[in-house]
mmCIF file of the N, C-alpha and C atoms, coordinates in Angstrom:
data_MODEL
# 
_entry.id   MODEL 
# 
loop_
_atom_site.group_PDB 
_atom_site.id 
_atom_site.type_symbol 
_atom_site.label_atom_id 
_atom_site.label_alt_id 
_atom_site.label_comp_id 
_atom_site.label_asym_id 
_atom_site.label_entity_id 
_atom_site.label_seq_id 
_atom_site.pdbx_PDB_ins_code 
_atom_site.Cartn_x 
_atom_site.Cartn_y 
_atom_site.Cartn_z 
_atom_site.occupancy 
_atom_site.B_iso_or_equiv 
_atom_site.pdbx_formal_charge 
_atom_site.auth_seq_id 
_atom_site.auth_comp_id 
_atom_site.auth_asym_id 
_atom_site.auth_atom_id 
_atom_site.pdbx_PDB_model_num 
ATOM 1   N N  . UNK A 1 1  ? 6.161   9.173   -3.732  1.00 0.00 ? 1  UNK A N  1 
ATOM 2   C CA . UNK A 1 1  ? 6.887   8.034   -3.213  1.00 0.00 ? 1  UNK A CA 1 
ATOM 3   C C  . UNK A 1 1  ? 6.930   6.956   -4.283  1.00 0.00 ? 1  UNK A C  1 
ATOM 4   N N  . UNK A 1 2  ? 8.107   6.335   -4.120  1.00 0.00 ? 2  UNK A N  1 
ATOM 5   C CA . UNK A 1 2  ? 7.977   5.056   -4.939  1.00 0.00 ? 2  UNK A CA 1 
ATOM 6   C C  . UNK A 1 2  ? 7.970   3.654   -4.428  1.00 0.00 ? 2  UNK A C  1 
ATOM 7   N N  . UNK A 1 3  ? 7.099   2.736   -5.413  1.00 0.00 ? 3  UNK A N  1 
ATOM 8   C CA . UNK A 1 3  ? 6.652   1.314   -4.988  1.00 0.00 ? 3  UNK A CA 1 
ATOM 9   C C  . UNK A 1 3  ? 7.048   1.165   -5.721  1.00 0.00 ? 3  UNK A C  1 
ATOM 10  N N  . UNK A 1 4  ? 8.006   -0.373  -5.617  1.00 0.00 ? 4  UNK A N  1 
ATOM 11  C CA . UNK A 1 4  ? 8.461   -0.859  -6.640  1.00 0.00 ? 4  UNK A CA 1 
ATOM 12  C C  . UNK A 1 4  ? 9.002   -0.416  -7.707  1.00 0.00 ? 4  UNK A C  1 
ATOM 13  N N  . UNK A 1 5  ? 9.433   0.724   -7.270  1.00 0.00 ? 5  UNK A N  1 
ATOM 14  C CA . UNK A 1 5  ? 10.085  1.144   -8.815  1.00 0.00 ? 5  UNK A CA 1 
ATOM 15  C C  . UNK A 1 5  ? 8.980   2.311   -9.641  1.00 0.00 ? 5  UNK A C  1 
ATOM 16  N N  . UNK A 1 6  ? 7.874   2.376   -8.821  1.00 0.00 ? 6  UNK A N  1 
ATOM 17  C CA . UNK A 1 6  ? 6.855   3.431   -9.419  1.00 0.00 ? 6  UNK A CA 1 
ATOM 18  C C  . UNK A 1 6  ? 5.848   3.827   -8.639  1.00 0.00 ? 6  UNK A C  1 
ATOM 19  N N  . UNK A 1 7  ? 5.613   5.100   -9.771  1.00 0.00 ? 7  UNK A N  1 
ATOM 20  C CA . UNK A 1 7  ? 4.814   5.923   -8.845  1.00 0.00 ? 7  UNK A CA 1 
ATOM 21  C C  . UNK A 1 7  ? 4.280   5.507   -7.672  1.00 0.00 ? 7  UNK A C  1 
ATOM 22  N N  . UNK A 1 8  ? 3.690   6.037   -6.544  1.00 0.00 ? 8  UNK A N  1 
ATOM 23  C CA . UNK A 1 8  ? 2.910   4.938   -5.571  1.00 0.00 ? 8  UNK A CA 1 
ATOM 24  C C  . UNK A 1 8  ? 2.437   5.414   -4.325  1.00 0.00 ? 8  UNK A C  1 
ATOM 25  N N  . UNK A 1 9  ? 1.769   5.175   -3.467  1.00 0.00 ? 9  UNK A N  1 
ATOM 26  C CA . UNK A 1 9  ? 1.921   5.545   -2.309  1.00 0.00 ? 9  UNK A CA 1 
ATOM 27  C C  . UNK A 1 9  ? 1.184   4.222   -0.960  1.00 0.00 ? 9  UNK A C  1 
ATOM 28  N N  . UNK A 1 10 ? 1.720   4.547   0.471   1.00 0.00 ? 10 UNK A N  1 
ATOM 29  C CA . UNK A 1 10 ? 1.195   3.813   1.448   1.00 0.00 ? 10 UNK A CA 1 
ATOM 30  C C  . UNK A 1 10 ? 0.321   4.098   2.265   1.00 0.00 ? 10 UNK A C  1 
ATOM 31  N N  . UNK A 1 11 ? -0.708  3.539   2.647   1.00 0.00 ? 11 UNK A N  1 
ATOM 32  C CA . UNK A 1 11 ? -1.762  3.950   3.453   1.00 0.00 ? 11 UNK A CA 1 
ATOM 33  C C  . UNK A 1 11 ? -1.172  3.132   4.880   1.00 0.00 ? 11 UNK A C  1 
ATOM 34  N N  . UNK A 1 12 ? -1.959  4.173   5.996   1.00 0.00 ? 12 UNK A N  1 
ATOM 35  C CA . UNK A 1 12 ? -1.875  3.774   7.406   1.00 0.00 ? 12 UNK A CA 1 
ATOM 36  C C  . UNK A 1 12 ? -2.614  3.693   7.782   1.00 0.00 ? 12 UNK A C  1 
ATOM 37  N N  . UNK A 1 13 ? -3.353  2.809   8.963   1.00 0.00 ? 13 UNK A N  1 
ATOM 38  C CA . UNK A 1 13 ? -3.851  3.203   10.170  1.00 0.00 ? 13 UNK A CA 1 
ATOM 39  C C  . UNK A 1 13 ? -3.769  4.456   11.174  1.00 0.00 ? 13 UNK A C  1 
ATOM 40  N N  . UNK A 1 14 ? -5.053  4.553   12.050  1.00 0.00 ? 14 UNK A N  1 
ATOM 41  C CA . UNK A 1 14 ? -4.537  5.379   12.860  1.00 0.00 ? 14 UNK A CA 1 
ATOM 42  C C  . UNK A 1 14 ? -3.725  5.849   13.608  1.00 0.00 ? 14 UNK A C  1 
ATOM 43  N N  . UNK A 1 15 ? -2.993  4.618   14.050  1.00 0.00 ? 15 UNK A N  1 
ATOM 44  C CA . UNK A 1 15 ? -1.731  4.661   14.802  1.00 0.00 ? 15 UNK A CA 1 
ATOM 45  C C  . UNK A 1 15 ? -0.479  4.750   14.198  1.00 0.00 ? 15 UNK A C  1 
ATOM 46  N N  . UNK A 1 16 ? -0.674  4.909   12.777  1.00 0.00 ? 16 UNK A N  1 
ATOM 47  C CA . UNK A 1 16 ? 0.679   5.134   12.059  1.00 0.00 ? 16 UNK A CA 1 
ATOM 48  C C  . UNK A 1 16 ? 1.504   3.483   11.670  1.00 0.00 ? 16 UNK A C  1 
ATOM 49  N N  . UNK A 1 17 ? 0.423   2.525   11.816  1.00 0.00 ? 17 UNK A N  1 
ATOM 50  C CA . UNK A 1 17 ? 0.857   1.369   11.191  1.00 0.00 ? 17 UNK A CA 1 
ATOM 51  C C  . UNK A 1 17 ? 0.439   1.228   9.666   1.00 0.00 ? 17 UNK A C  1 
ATOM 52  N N  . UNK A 1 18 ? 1.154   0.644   8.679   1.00 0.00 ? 18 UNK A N  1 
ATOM 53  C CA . UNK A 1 18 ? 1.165   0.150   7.332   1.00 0.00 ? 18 UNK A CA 1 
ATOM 54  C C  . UNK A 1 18 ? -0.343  -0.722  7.606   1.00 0.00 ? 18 UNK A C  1 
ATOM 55  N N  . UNK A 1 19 ? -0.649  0.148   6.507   1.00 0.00 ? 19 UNK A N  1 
ATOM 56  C CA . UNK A 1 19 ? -1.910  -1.050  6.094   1.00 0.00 ? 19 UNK A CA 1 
ATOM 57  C C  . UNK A 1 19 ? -1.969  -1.236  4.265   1.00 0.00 ? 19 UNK A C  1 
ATOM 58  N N  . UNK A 1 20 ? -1.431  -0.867  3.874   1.00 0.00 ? 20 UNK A N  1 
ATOM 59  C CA . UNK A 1 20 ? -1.324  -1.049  2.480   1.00 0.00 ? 20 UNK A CA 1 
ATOM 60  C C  . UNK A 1 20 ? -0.131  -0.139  1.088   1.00 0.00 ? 20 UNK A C  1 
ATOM 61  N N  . UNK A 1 21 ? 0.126   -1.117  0.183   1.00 0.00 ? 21 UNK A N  1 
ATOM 62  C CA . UNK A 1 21 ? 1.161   -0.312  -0.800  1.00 0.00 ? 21 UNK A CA 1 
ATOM 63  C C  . UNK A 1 21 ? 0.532   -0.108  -1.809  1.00 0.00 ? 21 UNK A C  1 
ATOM 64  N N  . UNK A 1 22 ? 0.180   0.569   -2.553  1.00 0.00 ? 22 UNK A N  1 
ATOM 65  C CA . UNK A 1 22 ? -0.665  0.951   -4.185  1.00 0.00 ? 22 UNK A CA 1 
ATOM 66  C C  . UNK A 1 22 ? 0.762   1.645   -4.782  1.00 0.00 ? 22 UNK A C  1 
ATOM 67  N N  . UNK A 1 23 ? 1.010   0.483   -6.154  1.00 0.00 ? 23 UNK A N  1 
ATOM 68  C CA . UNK A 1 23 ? 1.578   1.193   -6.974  1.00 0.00 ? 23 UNK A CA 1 
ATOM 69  C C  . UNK A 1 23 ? 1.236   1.885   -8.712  1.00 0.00 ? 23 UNK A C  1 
ATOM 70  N N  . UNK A 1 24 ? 1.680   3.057   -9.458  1.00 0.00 ? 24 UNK A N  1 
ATOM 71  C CA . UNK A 1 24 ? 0.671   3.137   -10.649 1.00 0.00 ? 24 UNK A CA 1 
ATOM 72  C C  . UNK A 1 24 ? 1.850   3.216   -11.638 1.00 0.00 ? 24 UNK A C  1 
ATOM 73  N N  . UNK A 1 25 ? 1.703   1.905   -12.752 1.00 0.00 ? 25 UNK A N  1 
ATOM 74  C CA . UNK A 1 25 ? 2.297   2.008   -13.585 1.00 0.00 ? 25 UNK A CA 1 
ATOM 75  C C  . UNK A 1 25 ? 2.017   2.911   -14.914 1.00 0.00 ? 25 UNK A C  1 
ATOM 76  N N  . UNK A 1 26 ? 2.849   3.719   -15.567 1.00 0.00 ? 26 UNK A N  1 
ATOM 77  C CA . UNK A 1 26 ? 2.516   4.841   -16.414 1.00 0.00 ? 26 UNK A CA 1 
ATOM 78  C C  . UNK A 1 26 ? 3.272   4.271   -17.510 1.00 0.00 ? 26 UNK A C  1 
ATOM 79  N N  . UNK A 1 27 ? 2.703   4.367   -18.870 1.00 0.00 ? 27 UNK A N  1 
ATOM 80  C CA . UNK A 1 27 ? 3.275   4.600   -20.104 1.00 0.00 ? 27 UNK A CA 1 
ATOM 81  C C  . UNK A 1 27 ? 4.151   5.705   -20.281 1.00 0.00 ? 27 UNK A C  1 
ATOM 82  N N  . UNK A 1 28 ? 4.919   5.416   -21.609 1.00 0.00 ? 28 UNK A N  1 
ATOM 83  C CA . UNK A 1 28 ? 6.032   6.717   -21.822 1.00 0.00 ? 28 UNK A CA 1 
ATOM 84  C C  . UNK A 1 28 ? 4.992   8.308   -21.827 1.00 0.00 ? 28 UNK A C  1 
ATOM 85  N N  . UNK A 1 29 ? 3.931   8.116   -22.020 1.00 0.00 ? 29 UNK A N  1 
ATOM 86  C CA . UNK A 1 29 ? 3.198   9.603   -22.218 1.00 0.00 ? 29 UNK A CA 1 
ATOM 87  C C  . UNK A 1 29 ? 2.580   10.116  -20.763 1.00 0.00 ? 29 UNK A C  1 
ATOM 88  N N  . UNK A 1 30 ? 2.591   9.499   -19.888 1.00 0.00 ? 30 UNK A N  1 
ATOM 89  C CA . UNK A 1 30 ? 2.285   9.464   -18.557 1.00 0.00 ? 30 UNK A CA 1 
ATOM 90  C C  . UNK A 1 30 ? 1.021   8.837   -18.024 1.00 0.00 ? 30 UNK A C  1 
ATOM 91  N N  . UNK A 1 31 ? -0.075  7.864   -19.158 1.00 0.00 ? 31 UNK A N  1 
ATOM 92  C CA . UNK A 1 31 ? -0.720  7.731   -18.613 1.00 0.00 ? 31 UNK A CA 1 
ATOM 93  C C  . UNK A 1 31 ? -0.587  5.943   -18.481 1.00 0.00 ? 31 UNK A C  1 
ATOM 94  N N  . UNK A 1 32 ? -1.686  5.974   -17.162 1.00 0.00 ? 32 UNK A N  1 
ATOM 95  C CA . UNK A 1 32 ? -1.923  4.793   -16.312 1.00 0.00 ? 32 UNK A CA 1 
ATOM 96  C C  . UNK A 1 32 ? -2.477  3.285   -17.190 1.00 0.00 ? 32 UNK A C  1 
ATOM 97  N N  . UNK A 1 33 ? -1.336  2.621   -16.965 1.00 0.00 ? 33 UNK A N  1 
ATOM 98  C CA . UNK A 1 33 ? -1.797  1.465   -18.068 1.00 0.00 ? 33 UNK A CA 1 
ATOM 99  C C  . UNK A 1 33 ? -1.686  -0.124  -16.835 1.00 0.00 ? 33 UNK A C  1 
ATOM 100 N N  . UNK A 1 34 ? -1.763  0.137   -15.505 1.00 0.00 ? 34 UNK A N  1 
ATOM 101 C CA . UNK A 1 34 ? -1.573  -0.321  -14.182 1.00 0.00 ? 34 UNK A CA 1 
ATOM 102 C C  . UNK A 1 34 ? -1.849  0.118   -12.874 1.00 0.00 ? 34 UNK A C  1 
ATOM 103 N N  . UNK A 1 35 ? -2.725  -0.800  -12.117 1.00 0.00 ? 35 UNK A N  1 
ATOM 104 C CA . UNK A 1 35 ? -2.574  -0.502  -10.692 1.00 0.00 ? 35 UNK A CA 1 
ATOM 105 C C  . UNK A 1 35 ? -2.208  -1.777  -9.683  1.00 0.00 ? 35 UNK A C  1 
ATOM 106 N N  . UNK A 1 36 ? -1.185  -1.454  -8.613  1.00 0.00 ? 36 UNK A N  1 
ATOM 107 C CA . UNK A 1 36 ? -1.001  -2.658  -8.251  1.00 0.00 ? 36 UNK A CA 1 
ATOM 108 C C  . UNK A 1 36 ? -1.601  -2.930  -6.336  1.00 0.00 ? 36 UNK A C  1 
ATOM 109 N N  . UNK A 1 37 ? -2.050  -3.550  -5.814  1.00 0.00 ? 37 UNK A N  1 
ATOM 110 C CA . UNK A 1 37 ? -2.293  -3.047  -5.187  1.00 0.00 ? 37 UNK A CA 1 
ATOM 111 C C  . UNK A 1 37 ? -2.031  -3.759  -3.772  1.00 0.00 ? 37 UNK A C  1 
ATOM 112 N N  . UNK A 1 38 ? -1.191  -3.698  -2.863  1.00 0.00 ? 38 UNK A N  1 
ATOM 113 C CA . UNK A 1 38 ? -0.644  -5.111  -1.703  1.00 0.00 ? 38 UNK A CA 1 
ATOM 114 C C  . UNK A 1 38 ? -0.969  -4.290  -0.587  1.00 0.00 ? 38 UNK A C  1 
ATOM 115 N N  . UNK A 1 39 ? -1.756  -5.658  0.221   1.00 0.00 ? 39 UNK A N  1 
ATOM 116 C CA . UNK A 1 39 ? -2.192  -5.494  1.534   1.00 0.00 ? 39 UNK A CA 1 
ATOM 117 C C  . UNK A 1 39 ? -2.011  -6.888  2.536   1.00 0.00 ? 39 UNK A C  1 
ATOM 118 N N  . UNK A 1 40 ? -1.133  -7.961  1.216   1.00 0.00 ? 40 UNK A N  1 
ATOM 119 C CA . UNK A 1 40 ? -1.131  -9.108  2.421   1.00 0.00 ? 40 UNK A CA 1 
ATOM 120 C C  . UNK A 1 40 ? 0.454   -8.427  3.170   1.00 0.00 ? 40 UNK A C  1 
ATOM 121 N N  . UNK A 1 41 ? 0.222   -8.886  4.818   1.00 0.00 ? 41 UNK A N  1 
ATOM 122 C CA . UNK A 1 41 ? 0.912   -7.986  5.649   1.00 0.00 ? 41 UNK A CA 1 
ATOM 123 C C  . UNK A 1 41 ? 2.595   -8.889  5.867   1.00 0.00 ? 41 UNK A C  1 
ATOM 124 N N  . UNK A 1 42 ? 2.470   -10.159 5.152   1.00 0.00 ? 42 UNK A N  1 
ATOM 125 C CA . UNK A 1 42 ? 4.009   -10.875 4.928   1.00 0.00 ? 42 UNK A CA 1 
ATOM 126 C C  . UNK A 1 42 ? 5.095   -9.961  3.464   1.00 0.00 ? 42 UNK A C  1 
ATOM 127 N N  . UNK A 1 43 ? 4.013   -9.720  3.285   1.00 0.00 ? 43 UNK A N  1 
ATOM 128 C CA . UNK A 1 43 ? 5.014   -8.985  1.782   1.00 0.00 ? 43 UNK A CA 1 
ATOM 129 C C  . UNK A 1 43 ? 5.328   -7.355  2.358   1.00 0.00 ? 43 UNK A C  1 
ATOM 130 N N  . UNK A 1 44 ? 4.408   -6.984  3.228   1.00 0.00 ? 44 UNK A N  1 
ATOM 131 C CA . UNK A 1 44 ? 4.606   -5.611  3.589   1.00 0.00 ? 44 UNK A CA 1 
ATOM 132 C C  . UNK A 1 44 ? 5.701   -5.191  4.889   1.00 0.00 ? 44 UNK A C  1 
ATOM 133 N N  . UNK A 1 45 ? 5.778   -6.096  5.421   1.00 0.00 ? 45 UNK A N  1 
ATOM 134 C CA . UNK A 1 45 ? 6.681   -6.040  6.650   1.00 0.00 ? 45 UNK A CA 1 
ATOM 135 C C  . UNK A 1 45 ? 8.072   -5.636  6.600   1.00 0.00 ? 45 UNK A C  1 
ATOM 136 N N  . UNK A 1 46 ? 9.184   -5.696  5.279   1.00 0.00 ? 46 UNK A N  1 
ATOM 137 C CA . UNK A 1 46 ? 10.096  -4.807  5.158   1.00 0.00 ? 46 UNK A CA 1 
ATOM 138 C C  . UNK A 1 46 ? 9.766   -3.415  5.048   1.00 0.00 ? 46 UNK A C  1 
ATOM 139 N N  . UNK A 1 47 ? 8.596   -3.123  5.004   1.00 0.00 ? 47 UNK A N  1 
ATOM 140 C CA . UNK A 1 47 ? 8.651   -1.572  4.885   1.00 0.00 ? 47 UNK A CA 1 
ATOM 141 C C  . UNK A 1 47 ? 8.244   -1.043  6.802   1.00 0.00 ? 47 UNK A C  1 
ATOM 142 N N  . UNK A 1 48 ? 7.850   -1.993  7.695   1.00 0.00 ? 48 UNK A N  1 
ATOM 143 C CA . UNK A 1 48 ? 7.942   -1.189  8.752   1.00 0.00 ? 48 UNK A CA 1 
ATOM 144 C C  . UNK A 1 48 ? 6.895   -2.134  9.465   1.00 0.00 ? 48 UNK A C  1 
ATOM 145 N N  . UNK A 1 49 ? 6.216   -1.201  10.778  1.00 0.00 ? 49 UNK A N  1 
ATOM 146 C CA . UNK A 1 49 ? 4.952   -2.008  11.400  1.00 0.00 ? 49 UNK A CA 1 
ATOM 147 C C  . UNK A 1 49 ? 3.921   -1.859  10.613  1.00 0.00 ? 49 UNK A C  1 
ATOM 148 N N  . UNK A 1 50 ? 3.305   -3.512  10.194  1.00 0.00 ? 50 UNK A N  1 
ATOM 149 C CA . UNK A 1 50 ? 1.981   -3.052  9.895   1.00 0.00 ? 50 UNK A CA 1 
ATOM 150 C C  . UNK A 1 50 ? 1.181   -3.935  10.688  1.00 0.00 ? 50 UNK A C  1 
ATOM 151 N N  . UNK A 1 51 ? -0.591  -2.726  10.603  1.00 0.00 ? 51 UNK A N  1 
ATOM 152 C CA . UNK A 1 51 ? -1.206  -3.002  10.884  1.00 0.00 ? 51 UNK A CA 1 
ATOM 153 C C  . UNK A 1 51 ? -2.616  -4.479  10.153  1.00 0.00 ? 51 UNK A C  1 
ATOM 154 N N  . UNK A 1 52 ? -3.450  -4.517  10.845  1.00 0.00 ? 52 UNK A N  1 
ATOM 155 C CA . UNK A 1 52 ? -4.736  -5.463  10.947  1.00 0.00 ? 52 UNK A CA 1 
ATOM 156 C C  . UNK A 1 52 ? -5.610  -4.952  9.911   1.00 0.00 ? 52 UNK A C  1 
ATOM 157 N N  . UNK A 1 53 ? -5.650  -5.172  9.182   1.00 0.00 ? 53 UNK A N  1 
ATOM 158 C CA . UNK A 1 53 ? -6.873  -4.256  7.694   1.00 0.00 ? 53 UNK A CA 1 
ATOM 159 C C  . UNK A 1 53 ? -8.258  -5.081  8.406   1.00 0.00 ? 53 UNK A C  1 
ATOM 160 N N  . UNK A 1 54 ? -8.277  -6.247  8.069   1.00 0.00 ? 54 UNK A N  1 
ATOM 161 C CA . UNK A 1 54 ? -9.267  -6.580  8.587   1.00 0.00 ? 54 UNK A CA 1 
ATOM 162 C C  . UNK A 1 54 ? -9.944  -6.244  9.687   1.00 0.00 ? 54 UNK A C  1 
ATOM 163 N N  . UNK A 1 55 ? -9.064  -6.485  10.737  1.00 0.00 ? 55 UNK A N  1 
ATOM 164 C CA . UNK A 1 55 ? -9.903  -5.799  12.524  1.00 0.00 ? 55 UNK A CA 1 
ATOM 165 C C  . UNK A 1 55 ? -10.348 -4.432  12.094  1.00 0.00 ? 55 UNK A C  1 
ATOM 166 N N  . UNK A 1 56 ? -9.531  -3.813  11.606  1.00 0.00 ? 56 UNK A N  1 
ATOM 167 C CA . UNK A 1 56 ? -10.128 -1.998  11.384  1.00 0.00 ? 56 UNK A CA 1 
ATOM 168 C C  . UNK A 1 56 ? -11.887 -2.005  10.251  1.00 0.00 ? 56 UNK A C  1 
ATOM 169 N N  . UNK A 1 57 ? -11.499 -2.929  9.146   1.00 0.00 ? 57 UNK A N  1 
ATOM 170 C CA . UNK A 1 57 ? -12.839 -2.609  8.571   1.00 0.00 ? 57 UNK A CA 1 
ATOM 171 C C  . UNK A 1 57 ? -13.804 -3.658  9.555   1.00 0.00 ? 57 UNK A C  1 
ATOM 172 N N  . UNK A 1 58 ? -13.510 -4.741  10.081  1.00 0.00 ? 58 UNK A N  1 
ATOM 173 C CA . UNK A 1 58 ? -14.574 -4.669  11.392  1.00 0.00 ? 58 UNK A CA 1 
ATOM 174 C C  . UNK A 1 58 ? -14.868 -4.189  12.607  1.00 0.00 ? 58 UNK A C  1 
ATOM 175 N N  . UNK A 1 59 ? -14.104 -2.726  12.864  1.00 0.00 ? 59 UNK A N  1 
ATOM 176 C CA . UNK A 1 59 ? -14.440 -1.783  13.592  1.00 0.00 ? 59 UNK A CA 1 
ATOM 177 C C  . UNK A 1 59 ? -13.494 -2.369  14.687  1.00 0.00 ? 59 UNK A C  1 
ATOM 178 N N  . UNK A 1 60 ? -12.607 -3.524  14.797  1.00 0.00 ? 60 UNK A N  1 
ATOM 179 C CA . UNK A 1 60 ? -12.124 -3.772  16.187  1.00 0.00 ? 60 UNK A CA 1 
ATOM 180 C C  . UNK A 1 60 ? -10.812 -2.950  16.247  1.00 0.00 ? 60 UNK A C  1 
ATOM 181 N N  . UNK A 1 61 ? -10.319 -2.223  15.499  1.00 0.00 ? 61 UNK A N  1 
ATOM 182 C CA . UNK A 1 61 ? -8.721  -1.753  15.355  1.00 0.00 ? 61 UNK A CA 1 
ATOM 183 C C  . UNK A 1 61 ? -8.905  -0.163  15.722  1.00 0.00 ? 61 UNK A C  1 
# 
């Protein structure tokens, strides 16, 4: 999948809500010279429902 334009992928919750975008920027030889990593949930909300990161790592989600 792509983030931003690169490599990348999204993590969910259990319920299939967005909880985070990680993207990995690569040099021309393929290796990793970047990681990016978004979980505030105002920047994530064009990509769909997301979820509570916080409530889940305090067990309430």
């Amino acid at each position: 999948m792509a983030v931003n334009g690169e490599p990348g992928l999204l993590t969910f919750g259990r319920s299939g809500e967005l909880l985070g975008a990680l993207s990995i920027e690569l040099d021309d030889e393929g290796g990793i010279t970047g990681l990016r990593n978004q979980i505030n949930p105002d920047k994530l909300r064009h990509l769909g429902e997301v979820g509570d990161l916080g409530a889940l790592l305090r067990g309430n989600a």
